[in-house]
C-alpha positions in Angstrom: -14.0 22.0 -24.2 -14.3 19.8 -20.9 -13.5 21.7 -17.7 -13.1 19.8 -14.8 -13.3 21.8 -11.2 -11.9 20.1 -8.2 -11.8 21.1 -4.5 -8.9 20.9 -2.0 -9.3 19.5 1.2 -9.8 23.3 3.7 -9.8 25.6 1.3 -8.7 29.0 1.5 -11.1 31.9 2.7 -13.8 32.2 0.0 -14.5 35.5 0.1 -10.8 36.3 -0.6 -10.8 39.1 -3.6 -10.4 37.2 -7.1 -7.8 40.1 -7.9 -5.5 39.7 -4.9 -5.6 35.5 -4.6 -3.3 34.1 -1.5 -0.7 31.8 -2.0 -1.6 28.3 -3.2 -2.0 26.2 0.3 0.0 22.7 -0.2 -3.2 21.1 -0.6 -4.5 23.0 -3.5 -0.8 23.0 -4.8 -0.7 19.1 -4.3 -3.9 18.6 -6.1 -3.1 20.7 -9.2 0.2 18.9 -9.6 -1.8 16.0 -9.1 -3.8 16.6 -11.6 -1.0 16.7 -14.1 -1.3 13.3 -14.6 -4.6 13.8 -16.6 -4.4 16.8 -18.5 -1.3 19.2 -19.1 -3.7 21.9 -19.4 -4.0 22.7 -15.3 -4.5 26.0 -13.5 -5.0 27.2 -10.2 -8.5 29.9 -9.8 -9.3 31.0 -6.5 -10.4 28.3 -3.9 -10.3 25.5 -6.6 -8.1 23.8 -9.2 -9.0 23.6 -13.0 -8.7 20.9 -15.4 -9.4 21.7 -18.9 -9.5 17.5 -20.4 -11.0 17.5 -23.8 -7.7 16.8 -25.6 -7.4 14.0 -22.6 -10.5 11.9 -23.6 -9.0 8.8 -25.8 -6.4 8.9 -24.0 -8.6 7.7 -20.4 -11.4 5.7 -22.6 -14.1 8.6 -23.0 -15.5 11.2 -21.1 -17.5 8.8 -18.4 -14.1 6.9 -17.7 -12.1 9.9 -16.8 -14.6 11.6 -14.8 -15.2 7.9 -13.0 -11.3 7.0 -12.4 -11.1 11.6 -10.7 -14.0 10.6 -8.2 -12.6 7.5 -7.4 -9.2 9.0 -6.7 -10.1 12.2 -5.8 -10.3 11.2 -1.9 -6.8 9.8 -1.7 -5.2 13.1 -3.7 -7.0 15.6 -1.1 -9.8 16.8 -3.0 -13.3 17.3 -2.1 -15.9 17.9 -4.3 -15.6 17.5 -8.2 -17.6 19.8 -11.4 -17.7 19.3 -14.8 -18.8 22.7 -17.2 -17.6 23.9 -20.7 -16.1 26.9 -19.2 -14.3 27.4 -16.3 -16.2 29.9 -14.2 -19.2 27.4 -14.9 -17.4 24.7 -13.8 -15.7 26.9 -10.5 -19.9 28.4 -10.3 -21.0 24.7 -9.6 -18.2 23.4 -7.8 -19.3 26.0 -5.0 -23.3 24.6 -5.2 -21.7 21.6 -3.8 -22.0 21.2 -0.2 -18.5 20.3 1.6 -17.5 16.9 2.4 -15.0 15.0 4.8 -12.4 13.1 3.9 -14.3 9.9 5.2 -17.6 10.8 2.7 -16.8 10.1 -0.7 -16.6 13.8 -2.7 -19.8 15.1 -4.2 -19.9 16.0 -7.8 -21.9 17.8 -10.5 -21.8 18.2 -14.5 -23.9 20.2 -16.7 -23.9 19.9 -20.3 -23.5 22.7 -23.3 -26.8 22.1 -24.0 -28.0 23.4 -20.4 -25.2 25.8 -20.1 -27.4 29.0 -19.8 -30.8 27.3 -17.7 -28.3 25.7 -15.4 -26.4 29.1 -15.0 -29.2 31.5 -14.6 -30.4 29.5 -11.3 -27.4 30.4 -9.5 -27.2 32.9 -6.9 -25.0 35.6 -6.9 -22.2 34.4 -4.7 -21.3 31.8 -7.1 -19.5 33.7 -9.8 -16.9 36.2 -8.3 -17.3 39.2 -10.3 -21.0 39.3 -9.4 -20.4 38.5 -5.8 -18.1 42.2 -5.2 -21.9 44.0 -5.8 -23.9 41.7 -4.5 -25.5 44.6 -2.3 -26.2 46.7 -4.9 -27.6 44.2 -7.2 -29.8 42.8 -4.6 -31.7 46.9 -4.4 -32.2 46.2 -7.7 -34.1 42.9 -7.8 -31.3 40.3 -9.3 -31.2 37.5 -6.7 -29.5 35.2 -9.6 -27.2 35.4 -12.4 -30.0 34.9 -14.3 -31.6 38.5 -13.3 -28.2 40.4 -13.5 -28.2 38.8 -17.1 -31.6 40.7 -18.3 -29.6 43.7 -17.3 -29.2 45.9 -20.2 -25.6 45.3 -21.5 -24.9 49.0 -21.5 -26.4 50.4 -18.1 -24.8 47.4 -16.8 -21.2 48.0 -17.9 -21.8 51.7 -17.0 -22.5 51.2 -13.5 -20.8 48.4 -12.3 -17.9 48.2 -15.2 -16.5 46.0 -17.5 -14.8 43.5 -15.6 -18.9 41.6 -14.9 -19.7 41.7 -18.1 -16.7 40.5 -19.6 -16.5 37.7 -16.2 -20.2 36.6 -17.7 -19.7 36.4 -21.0 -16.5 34.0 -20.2 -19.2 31.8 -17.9 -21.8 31.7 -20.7 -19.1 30.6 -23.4 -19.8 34.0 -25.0 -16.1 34.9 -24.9 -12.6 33.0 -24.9 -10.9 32.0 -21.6 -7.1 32.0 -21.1 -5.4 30.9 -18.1 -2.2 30.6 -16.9 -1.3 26.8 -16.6 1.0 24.9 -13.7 4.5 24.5 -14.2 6.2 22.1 -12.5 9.2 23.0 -10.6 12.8 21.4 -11.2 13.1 20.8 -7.8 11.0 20.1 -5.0 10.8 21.5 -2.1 7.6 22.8 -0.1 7.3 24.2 3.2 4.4 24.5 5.9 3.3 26.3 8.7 2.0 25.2 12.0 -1.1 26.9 13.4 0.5 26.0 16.4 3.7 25.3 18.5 5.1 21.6 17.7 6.3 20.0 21.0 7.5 16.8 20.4 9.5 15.4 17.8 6.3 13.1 16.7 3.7 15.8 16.0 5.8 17.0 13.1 4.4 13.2 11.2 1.0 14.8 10.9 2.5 18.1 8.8 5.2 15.4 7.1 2.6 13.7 5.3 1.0 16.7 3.7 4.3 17.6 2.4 5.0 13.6 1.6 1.4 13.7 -0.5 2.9 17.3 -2.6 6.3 15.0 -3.7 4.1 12.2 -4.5 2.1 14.5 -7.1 5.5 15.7 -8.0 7.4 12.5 -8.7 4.5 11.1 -10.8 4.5 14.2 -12.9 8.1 14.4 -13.3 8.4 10.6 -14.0 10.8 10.3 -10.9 11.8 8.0 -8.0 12.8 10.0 -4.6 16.4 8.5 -3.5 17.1 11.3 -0.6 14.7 13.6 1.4 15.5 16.0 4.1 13.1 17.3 6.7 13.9 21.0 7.7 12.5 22.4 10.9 12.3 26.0 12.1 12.4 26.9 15.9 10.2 28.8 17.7 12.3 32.5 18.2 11.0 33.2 21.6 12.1 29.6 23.1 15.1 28.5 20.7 17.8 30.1 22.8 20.7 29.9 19.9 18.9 27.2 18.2 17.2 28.9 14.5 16.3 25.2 12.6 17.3 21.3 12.4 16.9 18.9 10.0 16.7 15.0 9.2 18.3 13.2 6.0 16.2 10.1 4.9 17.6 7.7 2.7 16.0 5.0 0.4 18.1 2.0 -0.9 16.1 2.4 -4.4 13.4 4.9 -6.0 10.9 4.9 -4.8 7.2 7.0 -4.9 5.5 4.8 -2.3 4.8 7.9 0.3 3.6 5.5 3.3 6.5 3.9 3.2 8.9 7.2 3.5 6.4 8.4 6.2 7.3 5.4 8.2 10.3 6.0 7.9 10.5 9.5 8.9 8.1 7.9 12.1 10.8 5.9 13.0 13.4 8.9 12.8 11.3 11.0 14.8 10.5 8.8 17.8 14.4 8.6 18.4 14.7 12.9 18.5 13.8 15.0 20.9 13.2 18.4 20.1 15.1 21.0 22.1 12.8 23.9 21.4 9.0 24.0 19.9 8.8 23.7 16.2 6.8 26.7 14.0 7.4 24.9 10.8 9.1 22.2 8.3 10.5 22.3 5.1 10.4 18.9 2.8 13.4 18.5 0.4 14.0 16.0 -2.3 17.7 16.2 -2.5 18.2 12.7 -4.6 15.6 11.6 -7.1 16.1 9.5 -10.6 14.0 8.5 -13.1 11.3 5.5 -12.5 9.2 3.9 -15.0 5.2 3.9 -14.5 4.3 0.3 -14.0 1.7 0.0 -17.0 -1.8 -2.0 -15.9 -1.7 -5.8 -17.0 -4.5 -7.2 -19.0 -4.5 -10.1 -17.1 -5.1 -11.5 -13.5 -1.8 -10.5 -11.3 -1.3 -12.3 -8.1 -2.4 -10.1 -5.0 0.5 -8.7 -3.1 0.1 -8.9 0.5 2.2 -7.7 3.2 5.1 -4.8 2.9 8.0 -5.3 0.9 11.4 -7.1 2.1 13.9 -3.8 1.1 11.1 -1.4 3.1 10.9 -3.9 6.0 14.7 -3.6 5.9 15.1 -0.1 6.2 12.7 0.6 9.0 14.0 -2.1 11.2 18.0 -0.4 10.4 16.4 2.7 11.3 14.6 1.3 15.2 17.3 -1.3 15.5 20.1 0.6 14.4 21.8 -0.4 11.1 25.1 -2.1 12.6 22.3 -4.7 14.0 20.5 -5.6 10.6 23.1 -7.0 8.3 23.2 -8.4 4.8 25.6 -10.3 3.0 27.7 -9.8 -0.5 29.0 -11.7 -2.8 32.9 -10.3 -3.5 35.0 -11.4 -6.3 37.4 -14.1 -4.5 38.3 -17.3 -4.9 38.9 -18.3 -1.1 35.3 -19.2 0.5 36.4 -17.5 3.6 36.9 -14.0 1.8 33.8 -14.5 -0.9 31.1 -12.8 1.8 31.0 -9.9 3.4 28.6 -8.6 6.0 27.4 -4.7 5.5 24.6 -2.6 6.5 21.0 -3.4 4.9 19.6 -0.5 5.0 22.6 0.7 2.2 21.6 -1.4 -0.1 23.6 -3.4 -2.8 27.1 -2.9 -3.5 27.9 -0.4 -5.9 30.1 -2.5 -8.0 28.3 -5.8 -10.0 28.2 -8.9 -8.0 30.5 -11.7 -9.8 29.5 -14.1 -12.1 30.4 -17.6 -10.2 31.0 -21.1 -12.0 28.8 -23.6 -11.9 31.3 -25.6 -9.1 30.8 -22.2 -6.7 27.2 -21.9 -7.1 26.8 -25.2 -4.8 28.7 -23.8 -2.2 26.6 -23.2 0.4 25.0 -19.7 1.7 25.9 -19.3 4.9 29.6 -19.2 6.0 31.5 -19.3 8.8 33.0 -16.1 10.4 35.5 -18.7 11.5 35.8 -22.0 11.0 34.6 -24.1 13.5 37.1 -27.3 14.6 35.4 -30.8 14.8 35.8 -33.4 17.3 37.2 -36.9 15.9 36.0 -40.4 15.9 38.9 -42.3 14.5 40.1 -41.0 11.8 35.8 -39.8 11.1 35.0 -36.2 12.1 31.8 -35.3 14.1 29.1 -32.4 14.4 26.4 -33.6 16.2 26.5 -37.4 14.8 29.2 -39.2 12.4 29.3 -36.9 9.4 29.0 -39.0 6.3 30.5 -37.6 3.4 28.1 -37.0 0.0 30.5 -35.3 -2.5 34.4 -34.2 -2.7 36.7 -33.5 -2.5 37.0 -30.1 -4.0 40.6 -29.1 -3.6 41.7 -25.7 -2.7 45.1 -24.1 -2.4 45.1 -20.4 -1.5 47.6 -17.5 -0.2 50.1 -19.4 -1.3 51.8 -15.9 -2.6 52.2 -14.5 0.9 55.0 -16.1 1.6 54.5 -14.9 5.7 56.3 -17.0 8.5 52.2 -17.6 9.9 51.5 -20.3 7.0 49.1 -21.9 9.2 46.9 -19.1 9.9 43.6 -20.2 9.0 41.6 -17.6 6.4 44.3 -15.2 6.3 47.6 -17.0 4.8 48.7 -20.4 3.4 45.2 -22.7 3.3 45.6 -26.4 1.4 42.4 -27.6 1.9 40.1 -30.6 0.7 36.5 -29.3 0.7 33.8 -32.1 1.4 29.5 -31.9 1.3 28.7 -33.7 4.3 25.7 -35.0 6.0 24.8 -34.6 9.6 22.3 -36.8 11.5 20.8 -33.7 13.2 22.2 -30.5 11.6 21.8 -31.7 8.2 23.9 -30.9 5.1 27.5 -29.1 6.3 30.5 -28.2 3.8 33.4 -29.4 5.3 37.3 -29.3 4.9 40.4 -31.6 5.5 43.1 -29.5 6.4 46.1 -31.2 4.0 49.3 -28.1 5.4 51.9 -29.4 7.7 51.0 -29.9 10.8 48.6 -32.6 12.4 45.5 -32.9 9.7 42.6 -31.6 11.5 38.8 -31.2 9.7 36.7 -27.9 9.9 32.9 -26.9 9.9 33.1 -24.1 6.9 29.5 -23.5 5.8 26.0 -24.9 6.3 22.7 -25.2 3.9 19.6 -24.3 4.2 
């Protein structure tokens, strides 16, 4: 068996009793789900998380892979400091030889081998294995400074006087007796909730506590397989200065699934710096309210292009959420015939329209991209209209009748009712290529500026 120790970023207390452990912190809880991802086998002990990954090899190309690819990661998941032992307790034993590390340092690490199991152990000092650790005072009057020493113990004295409970805990470190754990579930639902160690002022300093509660639903989605559509950010007030105010909260919304966490703490930013906070904050509460399935993108064999930059639908959103999403607008494609009624202008940040965007003919596709919200009247030269020079005419005419079934007293109304119309590409000596229409309904024939190209 491979058992693979990793420490959280501030661990809990470590002289917290191994029979009465505290709640997992959301650091220890975001690494174990983290850890998911390389071995179902993954339990919480004490101050660290455990990884039992000899079923796990193949899978990550060999034992030297895997433990290469956890140290590389390890940093940007939370962890620390990284041990490798065939037991557990071995494995937790080392992890606390290692001295602690920032999160700018790259996280230390130690293995030791089957073969070495025992020498490697017996070096320890007592505060490395729990069970030892409770009589450390006792064992010291009697000479045992390491495990080692408490080891050449009798068996017998030593379960008399100190109980079962060390014996049995170093017999499990040696690999002298089997070790069962209880392993991580994953929730169906996420939600996680953290406590300041102080009062929250502004709306702002809630970003800092977001993001460990962001890097838990990361863990989460890539263990569950999922995308996050929806979030909500729950705050509690401060009972002393809330007056009738107990919580508040902030709905997020994504225009596709996504697990990039960066990108939903911007956006949460961007929230924030728009609220202010009526009373001090004591805590938040992250909720994925939406999520859906999302496909792992699998690792190409080949070159890929470098992607620079943030992508357009994220740039989208953040700019509806400081501009205000009336003010960043985007245009669909709607199933009718009349080019005044076949765009529609709706909020970006909403994303596509639910139902499927036509399928056009091939004479609709050349229409251009950008029309008119009304047509624009041009000036005449003779019987030759103008936009900034003579227009001279490429291609057309393309002849359009349309609201002929309305039947309205207002036949003339341009976009709305009766339209007979002859629909021209045109070229203008300065603006370039227009789409233009002769206006053939009674009245005086006039000609319109409908759309332009790019």
């Amino acid at each position: 068996m491979l058992w693979i120790a990793l420490r959280p970023h501030a661990p809990p207390d470590a002289s917290s009793r191994a029979h009465e452990p505290p709640p997992p912190p959301p650091e220890q809880q975001a690494l174990a789900w983290w850890g998911l991802q390389f071995s179902p086998r993954v339990c919480v002990l004490e101050e660290a998380v455990l990884l039992e990954a000899g079923a796990s090899l193949r899978l990550f190309g060999g034992q030297r892979a895997l433990l290469q690819r956890l140290r590389d990661e390890l940093p940007l998941a939370g962890g620390t400091g990284l041990a490798v032992a065939p037991t557990a307790l071995a494995a937790l034993a080392l992890l606390r030889t290692l001295p602690l590390a920032d999160e700018t340092t790259s996280a230390p690490a130690m293995s030791c081998t089957t073969r070495r199991l025992s020498a490697t152990l017996d070096a320890l000092p007592l505060l490395h294995l729990s069970a030892a650790r409770a009589h450390e005072g006792v064992l010291a009057r009697l000479g045992c400074r390491t495990l080692g020493d408490v080891r050449a113990l009798p068996r017998g004295g030593l379960s008399r006087r100190f109980g079962a409970a060390l014996l049995e805990a170093l017999d499990r470190t040696y690999a002298q007796r089997p070790e069962a754990f209880e392993w991580i579930e994953l929730p169906e639902t996420f939600s996680a909730r953290l406590e300041f160690h102080g009062r929250i002022e502004v709306a702002e300093g809630m970003v800092f506590g977001a993001r460990r509660l962001l890097q838990q639903l990361a863990s989460w989605l890539l263990a569950r397989q999922r995308g996050v559509l929806a979030i909500t950010l729950h705050w509690e007030h401060d009972l002393v200065r809330r007056g009738e105010l107990s919580h508040g909260q902030l709905p997020v919304r994504t225009a596709e699934a996504t697990r990039d966490i960066t990108h939903l703490a911007r956006l949460l930013g961007e929230h924030l710096a728009r609220l202010t906070l009526p009373a001090p904050v004591l805590a938040i509460r992250l909720d994925a309210t939406e999520t859906e399935a999302l496909e792992t993108t699998s690792a190409s064999l080949l070159p890929e292009e470098v992607r620079e930059g943030e992508p357009m639908q994220q740039l989208i959103e953040r700019l509806s959420v400081r501009l205000g999403a009336e003010r960043v607008l985007r245009g669909q494609l709607l199933a009718d015939h009349r080019p005044q009624h076949m765009q529609a202008w709706a909020p970006a940040g909403e994303g596509a329209v639910s139902a499927k965007a036509p399928v056009l003919p091939k004479h609709l596709q050349l229409h251009p991209p950008w029309i008119l919200r009304q047509p624009l009247r041009l000036a005449m030269q003779g019987e030759r209209p103008l936009y900034q020079g003579p227009l001279l005419m490429l291609a057309g005419p393309e002849r359009l009748e349309s609201g002929w079934w309305s039947l309205l007293s207002a036949a003339e109304t341009e976009g709305e009712e009766l339209a007979q119309r002859d629909y021209f590409v045109a070229r203008s000596p300065q603006a370039g290529l227009l789409w233009v229409y002769r206006r053939r309904s009674a009245g005086e024939p006039a000609w319109f500026l409908q759309g332009m190209y790019g």
